[in-house]
ROVEX-311317 format. One record per atom (N, C-alpha, C): x, y, z. Coordinates in steps of 0.05 Angstrom, whole numbers, padded with zeros to 5 digits, always signed. Example, Ala and Ser with C-alpha at 12.3 -4.5 7.8 and 13.67 -1.06 7.14 Angstrom:
REM ROVEX-311317
+00264-00114+00156
+00246-00090+00156
+00264-00066+00156
+00257-00045+00142
+00273-00021+00143
+00258+00001+00157
***
This chain:
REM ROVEX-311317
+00743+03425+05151
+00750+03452+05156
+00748+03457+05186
+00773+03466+05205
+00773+03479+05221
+00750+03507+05234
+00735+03500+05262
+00724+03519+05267
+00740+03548+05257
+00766+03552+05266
+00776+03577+05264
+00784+03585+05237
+00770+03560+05219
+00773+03576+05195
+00743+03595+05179
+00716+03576+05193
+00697+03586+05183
+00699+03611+05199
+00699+03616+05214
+00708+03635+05241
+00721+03673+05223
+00746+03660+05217
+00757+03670+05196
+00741+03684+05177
+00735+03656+05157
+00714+03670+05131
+00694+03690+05136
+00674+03677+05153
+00660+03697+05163
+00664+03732+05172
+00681+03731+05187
+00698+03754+05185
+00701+03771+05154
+00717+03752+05146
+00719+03767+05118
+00695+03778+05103
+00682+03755+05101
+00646+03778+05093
+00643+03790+05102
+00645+03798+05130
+00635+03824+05137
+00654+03834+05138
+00677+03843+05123
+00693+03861+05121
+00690+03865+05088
+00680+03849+05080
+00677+03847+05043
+00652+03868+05051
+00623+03854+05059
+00603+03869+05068
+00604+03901+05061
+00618+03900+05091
+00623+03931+05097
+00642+03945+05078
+00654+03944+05064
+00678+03957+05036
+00657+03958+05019
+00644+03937+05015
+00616+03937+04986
+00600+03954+04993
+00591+03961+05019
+00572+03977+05027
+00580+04002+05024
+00602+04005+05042
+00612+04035+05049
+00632+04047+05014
+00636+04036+04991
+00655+04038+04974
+00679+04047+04973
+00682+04038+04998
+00714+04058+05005
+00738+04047+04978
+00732+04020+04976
+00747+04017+04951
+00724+03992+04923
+00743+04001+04907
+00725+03997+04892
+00718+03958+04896
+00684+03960+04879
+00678+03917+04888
+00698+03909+04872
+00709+03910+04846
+00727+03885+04840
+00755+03890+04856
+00767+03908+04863
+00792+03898+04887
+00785+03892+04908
+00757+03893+04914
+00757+03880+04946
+00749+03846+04940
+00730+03843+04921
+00726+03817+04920
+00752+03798+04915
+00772+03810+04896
+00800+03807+04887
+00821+03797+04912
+00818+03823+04922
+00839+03817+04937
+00824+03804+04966
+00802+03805+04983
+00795+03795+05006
+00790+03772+04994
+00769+03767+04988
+00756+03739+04989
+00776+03712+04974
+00791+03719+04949
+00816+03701+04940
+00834+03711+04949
+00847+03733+04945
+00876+03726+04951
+00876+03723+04990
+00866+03733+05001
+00874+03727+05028
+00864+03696+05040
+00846+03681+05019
+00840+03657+05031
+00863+03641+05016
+00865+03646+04995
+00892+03630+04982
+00916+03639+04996
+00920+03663+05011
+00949+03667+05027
+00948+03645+05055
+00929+03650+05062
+00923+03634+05086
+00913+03607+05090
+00918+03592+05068
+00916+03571+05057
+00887+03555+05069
+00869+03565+05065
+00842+03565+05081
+00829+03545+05040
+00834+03559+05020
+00831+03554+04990
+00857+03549+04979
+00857+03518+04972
+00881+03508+04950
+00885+03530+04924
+00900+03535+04918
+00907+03549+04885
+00880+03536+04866
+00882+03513+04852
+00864+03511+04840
+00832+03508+04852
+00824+03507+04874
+00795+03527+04886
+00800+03546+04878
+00816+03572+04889
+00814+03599+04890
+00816+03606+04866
+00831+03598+04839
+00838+03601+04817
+00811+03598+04792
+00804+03566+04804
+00780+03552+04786
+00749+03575+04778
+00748+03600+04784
+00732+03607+04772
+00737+03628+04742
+00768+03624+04750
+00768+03649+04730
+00776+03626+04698
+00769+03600+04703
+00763+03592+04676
+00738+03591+04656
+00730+03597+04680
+00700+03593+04666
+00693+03614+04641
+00686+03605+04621
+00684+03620+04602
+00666+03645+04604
+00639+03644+04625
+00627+03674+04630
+00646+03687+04642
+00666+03682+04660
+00678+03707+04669
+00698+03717+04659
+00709+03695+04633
+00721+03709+04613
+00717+03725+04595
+00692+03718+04586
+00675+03740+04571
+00658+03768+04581
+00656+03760+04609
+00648+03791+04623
+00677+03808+04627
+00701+03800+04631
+00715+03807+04624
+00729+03827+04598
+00726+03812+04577
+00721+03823+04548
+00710+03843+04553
+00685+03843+04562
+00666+03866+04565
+00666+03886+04575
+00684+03878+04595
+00691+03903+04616
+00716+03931+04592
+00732+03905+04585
+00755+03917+04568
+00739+03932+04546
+00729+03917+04520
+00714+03935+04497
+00697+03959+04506
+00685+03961+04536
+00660+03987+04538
+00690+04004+04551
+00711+03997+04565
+00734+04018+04570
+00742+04028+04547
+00749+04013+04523
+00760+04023+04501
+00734+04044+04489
+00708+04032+04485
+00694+04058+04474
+00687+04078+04488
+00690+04074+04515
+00693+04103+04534
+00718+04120+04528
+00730+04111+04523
+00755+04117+04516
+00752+04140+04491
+00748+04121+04473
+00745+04138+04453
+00727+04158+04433
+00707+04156+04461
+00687+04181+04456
+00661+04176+04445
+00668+04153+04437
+00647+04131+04410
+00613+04125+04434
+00622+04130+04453
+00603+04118+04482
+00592+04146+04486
+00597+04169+04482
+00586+04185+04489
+00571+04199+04463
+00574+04189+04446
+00568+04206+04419
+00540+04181+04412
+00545+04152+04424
+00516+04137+04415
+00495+04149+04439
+00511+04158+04464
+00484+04161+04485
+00472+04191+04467
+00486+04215+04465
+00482+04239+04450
+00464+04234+04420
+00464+04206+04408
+00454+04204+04388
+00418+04189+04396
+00423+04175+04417
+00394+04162+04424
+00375+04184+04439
+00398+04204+04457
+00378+04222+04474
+00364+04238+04444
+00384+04250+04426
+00357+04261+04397
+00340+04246+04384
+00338+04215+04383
+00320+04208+04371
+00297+04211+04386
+00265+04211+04372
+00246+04209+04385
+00231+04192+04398
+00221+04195+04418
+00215+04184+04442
+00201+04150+04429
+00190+04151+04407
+00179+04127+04407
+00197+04105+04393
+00225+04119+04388
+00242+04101+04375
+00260+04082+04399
+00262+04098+04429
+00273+04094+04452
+00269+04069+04456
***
């Protein structure tokens, strides 16, 4: 690896850094789009580097996860179990 690429990266963390810090946009489009897609544009990360984590079966399944708790937000089902635990009593919590 080229100095002017660690040079580069570095940069980008602290531009990841500061977006994660400040939330001007939300962490999964900045990690999304800075950290892969601009190292894979700039060919700094081959396709399969930049690609190779999203096989991994935990981040397929945190995934899942993300989708099923949208769908029960969604459908009200998420607010009616928190509404159902805040009445039970305290020693059932």
């Amino acid at each position: 690896m080229r100095s002017i690429d660690i040079i580069f990266v570095f940069g980008l963390l602290v531009v990841a850094f500061v977006l994660f810090a400040a939330e001007y946009v939300s962490f999964d489009i900045t990690a999304l789009v800075l950290l892969t897609g601009i190292l894979l544009l700039t060919g700094i990360l081959m396709p399969q580097e930049g690609l190779s984590g999203f096989s991994n079966p935990a981040t397929i399944t945190i995934g899942c996860m993300f989708v099923l708790s949208e769908g029960l937000r969604r459908t009200g089902l998420l607010d009616k179990i928190g509404d159902l635990s805040i009445s039970l009593p305290r020693e059932f919590r």
